[in-house]
C-alpha positions in Angstrom: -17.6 15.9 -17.1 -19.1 13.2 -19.1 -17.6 9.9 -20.9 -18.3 11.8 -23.8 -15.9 15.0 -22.5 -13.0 12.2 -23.0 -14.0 11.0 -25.9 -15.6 12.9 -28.4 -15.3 10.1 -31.3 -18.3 7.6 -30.8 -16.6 4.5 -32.7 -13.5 5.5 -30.9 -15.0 5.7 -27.3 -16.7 2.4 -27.8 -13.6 0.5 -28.9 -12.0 1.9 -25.8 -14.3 0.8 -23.4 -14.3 -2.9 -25.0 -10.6 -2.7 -24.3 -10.7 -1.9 -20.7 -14.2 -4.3 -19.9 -13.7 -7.4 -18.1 -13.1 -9.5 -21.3 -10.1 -7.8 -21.7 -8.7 -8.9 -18.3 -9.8 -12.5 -19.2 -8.2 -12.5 -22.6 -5.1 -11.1 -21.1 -5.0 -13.8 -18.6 -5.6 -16.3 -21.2 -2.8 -14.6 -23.2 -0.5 -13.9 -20.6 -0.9 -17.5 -19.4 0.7 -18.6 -23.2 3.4 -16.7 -24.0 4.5 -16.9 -20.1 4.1 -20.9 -19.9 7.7 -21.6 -19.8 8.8 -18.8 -17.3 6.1 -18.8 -14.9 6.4 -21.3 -12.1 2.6 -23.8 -12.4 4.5 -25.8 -9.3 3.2 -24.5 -6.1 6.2 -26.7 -4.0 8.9 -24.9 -6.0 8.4 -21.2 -4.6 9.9 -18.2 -6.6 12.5 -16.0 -4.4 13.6 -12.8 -4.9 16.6 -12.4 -6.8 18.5 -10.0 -5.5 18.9 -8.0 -1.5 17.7 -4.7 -3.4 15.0 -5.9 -5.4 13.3 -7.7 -2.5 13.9 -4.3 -0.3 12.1 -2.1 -2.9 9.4 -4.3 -3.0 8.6 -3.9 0.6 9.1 0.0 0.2 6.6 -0.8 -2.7 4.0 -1.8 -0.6 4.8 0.5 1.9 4.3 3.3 0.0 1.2 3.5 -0.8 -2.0 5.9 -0.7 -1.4 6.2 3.3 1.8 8.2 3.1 0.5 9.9 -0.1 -3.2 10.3 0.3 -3.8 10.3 4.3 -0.4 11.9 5.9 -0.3 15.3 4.7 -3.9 15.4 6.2 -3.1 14.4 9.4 -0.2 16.6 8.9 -3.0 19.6 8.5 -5.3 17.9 10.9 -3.0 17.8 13.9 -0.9 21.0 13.5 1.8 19.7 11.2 5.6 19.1 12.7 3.8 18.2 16.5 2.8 15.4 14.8 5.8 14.6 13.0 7.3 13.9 16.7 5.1 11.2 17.6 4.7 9.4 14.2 8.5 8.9 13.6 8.5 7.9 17.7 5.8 5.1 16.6 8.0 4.2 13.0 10.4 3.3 15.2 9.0 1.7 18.6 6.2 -0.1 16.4 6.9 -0.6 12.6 10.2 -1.2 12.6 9.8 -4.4 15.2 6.7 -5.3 13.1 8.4 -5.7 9.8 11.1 -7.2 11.7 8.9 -10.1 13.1 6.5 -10.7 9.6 9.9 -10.7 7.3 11.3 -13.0 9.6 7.8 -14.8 10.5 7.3 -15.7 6.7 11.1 -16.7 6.1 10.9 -19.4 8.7 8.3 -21.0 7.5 9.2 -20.5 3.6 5.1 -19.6 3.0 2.5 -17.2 3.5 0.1 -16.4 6.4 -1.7 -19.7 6.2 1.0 -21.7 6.2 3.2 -20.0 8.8 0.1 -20.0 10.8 -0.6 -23.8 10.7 3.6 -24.3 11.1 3.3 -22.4 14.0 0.6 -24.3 15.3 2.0 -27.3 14.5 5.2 -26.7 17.0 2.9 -26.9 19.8 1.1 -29.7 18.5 -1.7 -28.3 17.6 -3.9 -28.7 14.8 -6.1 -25.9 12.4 -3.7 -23.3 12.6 -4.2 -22.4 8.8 -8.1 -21.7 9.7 -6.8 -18.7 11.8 -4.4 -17.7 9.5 -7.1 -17.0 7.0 -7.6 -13.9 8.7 -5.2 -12.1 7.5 -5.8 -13.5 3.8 -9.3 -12.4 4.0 -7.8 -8.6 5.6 -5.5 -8.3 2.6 -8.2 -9.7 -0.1 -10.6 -7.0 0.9 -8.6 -3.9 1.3 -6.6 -4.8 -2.3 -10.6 -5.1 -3.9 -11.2 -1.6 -2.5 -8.2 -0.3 -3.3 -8.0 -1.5 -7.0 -11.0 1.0 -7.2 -8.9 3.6 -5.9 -6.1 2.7 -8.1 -8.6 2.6 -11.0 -9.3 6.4 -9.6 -5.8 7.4 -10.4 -5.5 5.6 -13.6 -8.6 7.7 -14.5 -6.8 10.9 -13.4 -2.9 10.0 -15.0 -5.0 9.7 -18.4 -6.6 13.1 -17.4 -3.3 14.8 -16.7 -1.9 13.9 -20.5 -5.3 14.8 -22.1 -5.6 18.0 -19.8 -8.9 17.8 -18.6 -7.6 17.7 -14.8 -6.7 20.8 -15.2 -9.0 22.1 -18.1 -12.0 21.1 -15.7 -14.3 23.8 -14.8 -14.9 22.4 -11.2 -12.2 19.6 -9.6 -14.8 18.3 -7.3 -17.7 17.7 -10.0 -14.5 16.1 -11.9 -13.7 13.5 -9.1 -17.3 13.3 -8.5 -18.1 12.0 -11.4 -14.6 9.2 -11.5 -15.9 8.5 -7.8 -19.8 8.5 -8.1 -21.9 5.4 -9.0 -20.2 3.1 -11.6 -18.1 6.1 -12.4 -14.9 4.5 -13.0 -15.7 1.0 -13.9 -13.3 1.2 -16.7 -10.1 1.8 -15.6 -10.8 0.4 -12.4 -10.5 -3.2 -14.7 -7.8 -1.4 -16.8 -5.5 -1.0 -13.3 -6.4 -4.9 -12.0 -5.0 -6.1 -15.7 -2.0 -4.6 -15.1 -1.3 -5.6 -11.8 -2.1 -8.8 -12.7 -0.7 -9.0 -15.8 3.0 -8.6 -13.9 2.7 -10.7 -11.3 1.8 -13.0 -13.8 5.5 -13.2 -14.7 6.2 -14.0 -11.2 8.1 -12.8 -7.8 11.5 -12.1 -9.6 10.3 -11.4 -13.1 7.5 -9.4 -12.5 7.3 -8.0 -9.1 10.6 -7.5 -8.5 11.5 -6.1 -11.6 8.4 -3.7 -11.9 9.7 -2.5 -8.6 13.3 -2.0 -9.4 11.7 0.8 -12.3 9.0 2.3 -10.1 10.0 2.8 -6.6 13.1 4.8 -7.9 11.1 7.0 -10.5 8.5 7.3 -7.4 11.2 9.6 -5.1 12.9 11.2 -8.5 9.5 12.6 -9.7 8.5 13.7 -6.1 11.8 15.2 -5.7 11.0 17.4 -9.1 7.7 18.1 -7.7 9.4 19.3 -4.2 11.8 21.6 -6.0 9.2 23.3 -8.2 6.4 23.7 -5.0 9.8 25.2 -3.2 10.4 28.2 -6.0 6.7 28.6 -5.4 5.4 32.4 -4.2 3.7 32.0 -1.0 5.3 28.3 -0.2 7.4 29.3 2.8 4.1 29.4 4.9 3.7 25.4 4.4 7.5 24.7 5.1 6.7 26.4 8.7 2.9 24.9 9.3 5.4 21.8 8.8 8.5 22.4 10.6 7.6 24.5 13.1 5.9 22.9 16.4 3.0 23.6 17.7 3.8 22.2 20.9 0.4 22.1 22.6 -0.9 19.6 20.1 1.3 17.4 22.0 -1.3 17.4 24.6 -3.9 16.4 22.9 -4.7 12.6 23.2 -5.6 12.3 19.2 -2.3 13.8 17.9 -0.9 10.4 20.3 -3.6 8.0 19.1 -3.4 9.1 15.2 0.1 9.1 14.9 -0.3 5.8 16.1 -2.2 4.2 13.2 -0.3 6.3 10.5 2.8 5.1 11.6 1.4 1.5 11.9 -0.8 1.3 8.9 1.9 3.3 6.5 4.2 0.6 6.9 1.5 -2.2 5.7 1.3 -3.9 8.6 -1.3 -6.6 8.3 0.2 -10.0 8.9 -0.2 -10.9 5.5 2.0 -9.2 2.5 5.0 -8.3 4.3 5.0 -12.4 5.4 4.5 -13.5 1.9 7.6 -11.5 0.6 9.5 -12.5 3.4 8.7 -16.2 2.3 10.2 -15.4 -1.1 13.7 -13.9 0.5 16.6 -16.0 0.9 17.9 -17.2 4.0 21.9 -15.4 3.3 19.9 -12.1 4.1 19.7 -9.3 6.8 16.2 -9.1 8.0 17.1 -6.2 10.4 18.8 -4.3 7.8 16.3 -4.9 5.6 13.8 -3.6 7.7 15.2 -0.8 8.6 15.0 0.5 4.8 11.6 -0.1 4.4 11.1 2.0 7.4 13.3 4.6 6.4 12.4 5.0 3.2 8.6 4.8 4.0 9.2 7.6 6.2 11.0 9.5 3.4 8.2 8.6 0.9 5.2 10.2 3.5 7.5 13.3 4.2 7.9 13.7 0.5 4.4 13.7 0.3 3.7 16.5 2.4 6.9 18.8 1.5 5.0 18.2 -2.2 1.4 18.3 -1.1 1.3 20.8 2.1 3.5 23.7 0.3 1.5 24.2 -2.3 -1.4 24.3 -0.8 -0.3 27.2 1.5 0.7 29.2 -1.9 -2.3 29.2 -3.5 -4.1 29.7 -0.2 -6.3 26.4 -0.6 -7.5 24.2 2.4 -4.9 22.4 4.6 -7.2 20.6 6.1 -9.0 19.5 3.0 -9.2 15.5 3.9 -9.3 12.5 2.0 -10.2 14.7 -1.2 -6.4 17.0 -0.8 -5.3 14.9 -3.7 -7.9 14.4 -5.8 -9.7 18.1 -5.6 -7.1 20.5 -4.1 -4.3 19.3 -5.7 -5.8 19.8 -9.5 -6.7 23.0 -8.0 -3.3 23.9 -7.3 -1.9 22.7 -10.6 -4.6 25.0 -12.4 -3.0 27.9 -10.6 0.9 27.0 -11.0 2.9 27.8 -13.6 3.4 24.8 -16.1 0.9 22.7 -14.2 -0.2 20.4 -17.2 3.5 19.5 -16.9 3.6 18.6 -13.1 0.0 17.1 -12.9 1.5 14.8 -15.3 4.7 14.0 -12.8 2.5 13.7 -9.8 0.1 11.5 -10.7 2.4 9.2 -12.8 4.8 9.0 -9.1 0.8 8.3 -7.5 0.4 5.7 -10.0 3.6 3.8 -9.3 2.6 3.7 -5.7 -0.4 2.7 -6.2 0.2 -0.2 -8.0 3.5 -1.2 -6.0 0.5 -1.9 -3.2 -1.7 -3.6 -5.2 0.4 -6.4 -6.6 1.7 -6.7 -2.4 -1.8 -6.8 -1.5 -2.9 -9.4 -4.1 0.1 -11.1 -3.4 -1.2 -12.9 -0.1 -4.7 -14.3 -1.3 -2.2 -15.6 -4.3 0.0 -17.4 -2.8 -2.3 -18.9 -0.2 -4.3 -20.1 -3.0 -1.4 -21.9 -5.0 -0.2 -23.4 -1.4 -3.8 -24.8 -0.3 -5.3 -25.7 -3.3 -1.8 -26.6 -5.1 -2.8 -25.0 -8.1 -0.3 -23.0 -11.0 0.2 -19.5 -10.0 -2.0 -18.5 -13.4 -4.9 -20.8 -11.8 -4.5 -18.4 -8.8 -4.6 -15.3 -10.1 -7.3 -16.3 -12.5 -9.7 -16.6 -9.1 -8.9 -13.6 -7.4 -9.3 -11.8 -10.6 -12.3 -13.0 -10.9 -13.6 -12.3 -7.1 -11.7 -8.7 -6.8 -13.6 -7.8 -10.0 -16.9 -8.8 -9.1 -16.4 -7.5 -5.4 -15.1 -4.2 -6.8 -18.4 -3.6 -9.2 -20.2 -3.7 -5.7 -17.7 -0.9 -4.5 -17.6 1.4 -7.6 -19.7 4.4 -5.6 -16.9 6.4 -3.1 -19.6 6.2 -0.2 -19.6 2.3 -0.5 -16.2 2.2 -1.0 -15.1 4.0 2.5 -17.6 2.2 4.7 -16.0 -0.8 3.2 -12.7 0.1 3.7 -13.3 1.2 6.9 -14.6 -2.3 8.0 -11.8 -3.5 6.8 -9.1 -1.8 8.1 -10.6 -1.4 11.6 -11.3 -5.0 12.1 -9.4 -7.3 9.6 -5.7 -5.7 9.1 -4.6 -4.9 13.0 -5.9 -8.4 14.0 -3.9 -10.1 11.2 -1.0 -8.0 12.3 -1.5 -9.2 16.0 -2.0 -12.6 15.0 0.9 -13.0 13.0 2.6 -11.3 16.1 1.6 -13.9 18.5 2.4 -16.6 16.1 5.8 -16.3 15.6 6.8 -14.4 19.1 4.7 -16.5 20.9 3.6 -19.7 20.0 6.5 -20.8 18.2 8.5 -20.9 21.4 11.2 -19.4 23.1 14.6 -18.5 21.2 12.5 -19.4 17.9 11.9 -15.8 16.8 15.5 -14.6 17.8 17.2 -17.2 15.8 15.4 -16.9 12.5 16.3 -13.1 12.9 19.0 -13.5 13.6 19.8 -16.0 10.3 21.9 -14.6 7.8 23.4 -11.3 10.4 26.7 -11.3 11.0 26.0 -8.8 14.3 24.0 -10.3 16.6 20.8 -9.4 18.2 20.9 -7.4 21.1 19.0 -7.7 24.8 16.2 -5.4 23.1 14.5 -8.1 20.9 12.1 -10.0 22.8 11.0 -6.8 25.0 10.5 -4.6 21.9 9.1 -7.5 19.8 6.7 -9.9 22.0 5.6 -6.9 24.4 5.9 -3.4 22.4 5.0 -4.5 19.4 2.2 -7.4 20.6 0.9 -4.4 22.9 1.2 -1.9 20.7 -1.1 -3.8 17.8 -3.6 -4.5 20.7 -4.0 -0.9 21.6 -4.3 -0.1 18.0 -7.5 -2.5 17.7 -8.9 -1.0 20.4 -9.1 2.6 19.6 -9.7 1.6 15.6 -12.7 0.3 17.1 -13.6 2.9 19.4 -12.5 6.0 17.2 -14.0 4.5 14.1 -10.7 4.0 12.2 -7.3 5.7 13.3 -5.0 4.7 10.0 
């Protein structure tokens, strides 16, 4: 389908794409940098915070949630024999994710900033010196997966506009459809359109913008999902997904990968990275319940990615499409299955609205790090920061508009960057910071305290754990 195919009206399709080229994300900068000059915070020394215990939890299940528990769980679901792996990836949520959200909430409280300056902090309690120059590793991790994934994001904008129009499901052939959105400067336009939005509220800042945006879309994420599950469960046919789920295939369990990719879902799904989950954690205040907090965004991470597939791997079954279908199960099956089900222009509508609101939720976290450790190094105004990594995420992301660029990219990546941020960040604060030092700023506003189980789970499962996942990221070519 051609630009054309969207919109037929020449003047009309040219005013369009002048309203979602880069000059409009630099005029809505410029704008957004007037009428917010008296809310938004220009001093880098007097950080925003989270305003309330709930906002600041729904961010983090903002991140969370993203295209990982959406986009890559129900196909590791239909990869790996569905509920088998269920058992091992909610094992790994807990043994792994849990103590890793734990330790970067806590990690980026402490030290009241982001990566760089925890790192550096960190350092500096051992006397040593350059600690931010290691701590730009996980900036850099969370800088280039946000750049690749604002093209994805731009992706789903493309197909949320296609769902109201009807051409997802009016097109001929899905795959020629996301071909095109995902071929060679195929997408260029809304890719822009979704960074000016994600900018354009965390513009208004951590409790204004962020927190607020998430308050609205992390709920309406789980109600439209919920709508979705209760239409694919009246579905003819559906009660063949609900067993490919639910019903164990136990000799999977013996096969090494079910182990080793349940291992980077249940690490990567959580946004583990050393970087985003710190900076939030630098914005909470020091009256709150890391460990409770933690636990939600577990929890309801877990939720979310089950959602996903009760949604996803259902209807699949009941219009007899591929399980097994890969990355492309969302973009390509799933039109295909709203073709076929009754009042699908309806519920491609709800799904990729719910896809949407994810996908954004993990944008402004991802963003969020490079941000902040701009304001903090270079003491600029948070509109100053933005400004630059607007300006580098768009002219990276022109570079990555073609899908095959875009996944050797991400690969690289997420293989090398994110796990080694997340292990760094790990040693930092269970490590180098000293004994007791990681137990106490957990233990800061809990009334309970903190079992025997902290230091074993946190300096040696979860230290060992991110080490093993580097290794076979490396040597299976990505495992999250």
């Amino acid at each position: 389908m051609s630009n054309a195919d969207f919109f037929p009206d020449k003047q009309r399709r040219c005013c369009f794409k002048e309203a979602l080229s880069l000059n409009f994300l630099v005029n809505l900068l410029r704008s957004e940098a007037v009428s917010e000059q008296n809310k938004v915070n220009t001093n880098p020394d007097d950080r925003d915070n989270f305003d309330s215990r709930v906002g600041f939890i729904l961010a983090c299940i903002g991140s969370a949630v993203g295209m990982a528990n959406i986009w890559l769980f129900p196909y590791r679901l239909g990869q790996f024999g569905g509920a088998a792996f269920l058992i091992p990836y909610c094992l790994f949520i807990f043994l792994i994710g849990l103590f890793g959200i734990i330790g970067e909430m806590s990690f980026g409280r402490a030290m009241g900033t982001g990566p760089m300056g925890a790192f550096k902090k960190a350092f500096e309690r051992k006397g040593l010196k350059n600690g931010e120059m290691v701590g730009i590793i996980p900036v850099l991790g969370s800088l280039g997966i946000a750049t690749g994934y604002a093209v994805v994001v731009g992706w789903i904008l493309r197909f949320t506009y296609g769902a109201f129009t009807g051409d997802v499901i009016h097109a001929s052939n899905s795959g020629a459809y996301f071909g095109e959105i995902a071929g060679p400067m195929g997408s260029i336009s809304w890719h822009f359109l979704g960074l000016a939005i994600t900018f354009a509220v965390m513009l208004m800042g951590i409790s204004n913008g962020i927190e607020k945006c998430n308050k609205v879309m992390m709920p309406a994420f789980y109600i439209l999902f919920i709508i979705l599950a209760v239409k694919v469960f009246t579905l003819p046919g559906s009660r063949e997904g609900y067993k490919y789920l639910f019903l164990p295939k136990w000799e999977l369990l013996g096969n090494p990968k079910t182990w080793v990719y349940a291992l980077g879902q249940a690490f990567f799904s959580l946004s583990l990275a050393g970087s985003g989950t710190v900076v939030y954690g630098s914005y909470l205040k020091k009256s709150e319940d890391v460990i409770s907090c933690a636990k939600y965004v577990a929890v309801f991470g877990t939720i979310a990615a089950l959602l996903s597939a009760v949604v996803i791997i259902p209807a699949v079954f009941a219009f007899k499409l591929d399980v097994t279908a890969g990355p492309p199960l969302m973009f390509i099956t799933m039109p295909n299955v709203f073709k076929m089900m009754p009042f699908g222009y309806l519920f491609s509508i709800v799904f990729f609205v719910a896809v949407l609101f994810a996908g954004v939720s993990s944008l402004m976290n991802l963003f969020e790090t490079p941000v902040e450790a701009l304001q903090q190094r270079l003491h600029v105004s948070r509109i100053t920061a933005i400004a630059i990594i607007a300006l580098i995420s768009g002219s990276v992301g022109l570079i990555l508009e073609n899908g095959d660029t875009l996944s050797t990219w991400m690969d690289i990546v997420s293989i090398y960057l994110i796990p080694l941020g997340a292990l760094l960040a790990g040693i930092m604060f269970f490590w180098v910071c000293g004994p007791g030092f990681a137990r106490e700023q957990a233990q800061t506003g809990r009334d309970k305290t903190i079992g025997g189980w902290f230091e074993p789970m946190t300096k040696y499962g979860f230290c060992g754990s991110t080490i093993i996942v580097y290794i076979l990221g490396i040597a299976y070519g990505g495992i999250g």
